[in-house]
C-alpha positions as CSV (number, residue, x, y, z in Angstrom):
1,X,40.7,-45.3,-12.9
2,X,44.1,-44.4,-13.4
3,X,43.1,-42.2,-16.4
4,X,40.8,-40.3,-14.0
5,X,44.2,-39.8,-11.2
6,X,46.3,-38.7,-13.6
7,X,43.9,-36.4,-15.3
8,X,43.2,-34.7,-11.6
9,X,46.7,-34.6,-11.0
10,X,47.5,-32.3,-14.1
11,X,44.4,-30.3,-12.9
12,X,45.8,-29.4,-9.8
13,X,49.2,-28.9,-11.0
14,X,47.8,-26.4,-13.5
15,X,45.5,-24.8,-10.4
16,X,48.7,-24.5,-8.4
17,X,50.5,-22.7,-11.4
18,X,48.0,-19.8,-12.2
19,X,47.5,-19.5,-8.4
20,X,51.6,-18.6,-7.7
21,X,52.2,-17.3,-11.7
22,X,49.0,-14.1,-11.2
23,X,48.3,-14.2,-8.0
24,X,51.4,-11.2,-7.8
25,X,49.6,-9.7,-11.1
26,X,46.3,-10.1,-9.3
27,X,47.2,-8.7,-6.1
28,X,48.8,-5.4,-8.2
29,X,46.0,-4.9,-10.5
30,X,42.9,-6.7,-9.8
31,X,40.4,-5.0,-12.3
32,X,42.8,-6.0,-15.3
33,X,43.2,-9.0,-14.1
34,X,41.9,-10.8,-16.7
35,X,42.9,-9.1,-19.5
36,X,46.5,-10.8,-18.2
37,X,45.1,-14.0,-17.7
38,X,43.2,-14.3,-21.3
39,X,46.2,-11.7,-23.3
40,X,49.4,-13.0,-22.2
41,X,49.3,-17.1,-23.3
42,X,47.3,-15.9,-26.2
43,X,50.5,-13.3,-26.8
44,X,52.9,-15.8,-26.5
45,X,51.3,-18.7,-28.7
46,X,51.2,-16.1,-31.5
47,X,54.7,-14.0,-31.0
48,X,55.8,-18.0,-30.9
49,X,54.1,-18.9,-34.3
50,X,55.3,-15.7,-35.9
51,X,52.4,-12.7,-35.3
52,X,54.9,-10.2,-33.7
53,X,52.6,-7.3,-34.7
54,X,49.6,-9.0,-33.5
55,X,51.5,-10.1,-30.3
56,X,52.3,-6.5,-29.5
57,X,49.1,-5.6,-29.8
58,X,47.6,-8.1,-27.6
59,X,50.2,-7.1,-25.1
60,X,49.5,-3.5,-25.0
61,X,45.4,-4.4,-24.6
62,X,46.6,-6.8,-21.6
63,X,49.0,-4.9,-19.9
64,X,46.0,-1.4,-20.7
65,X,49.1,1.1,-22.6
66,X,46.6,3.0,-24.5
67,X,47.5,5.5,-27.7
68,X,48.1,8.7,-27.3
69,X,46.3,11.1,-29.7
70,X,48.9,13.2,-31.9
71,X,46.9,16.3,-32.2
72,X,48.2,18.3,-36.1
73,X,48.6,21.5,-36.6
C-alpha cells in the first residue's frame, strides 16, 4: 500500500512539473508543442552524455530553425 502512495505521489509531482515547466511554451506556440516536450529532455540527456552535434540538431528540430538554402553561382 505504501508502494502504491508513493508511486502516486511522484506521479503528480511530475504532472505538476510539465504543467508549470510548458505550459508558458504551450501557451506561445501550441502547434510545436510537442516537438518541445519530446526534443528538449531528449537534447539534454544526449548534450549530457557527450552528442553535442546530435544535441544541436535535436534542438533546432524542436525549437523549428530550419536551413536556409545557399543558392551558387
Amino acid at each position: 500500500m505504501t508502494e502504491f502512495i508513493i508511486i502516486s505521489v511522484l506521479i503528480i509531482l511530475f504532472g505538476g512539473f510539465l504543467y508549470w515547466a510548458y505550459l508558458p511554451d504551450y501557451r506561445r506556440n501550441p502547434k510545436e508543442f510537442w516537438r518541445t516536450l519530446i526534443g528538449m529532455p531528449i537534447g539534454i540527456l544526449l548534450g549530457g552524455i557527450g552528442f553535442r552535434d546530435l544535441n544541436e540538431q535535436i534542438r533546432k528540430w524542436a525549437v523549428g530553425e530550419k536551413k536556409e538554402k545557399e543558392t551558387e553561382k
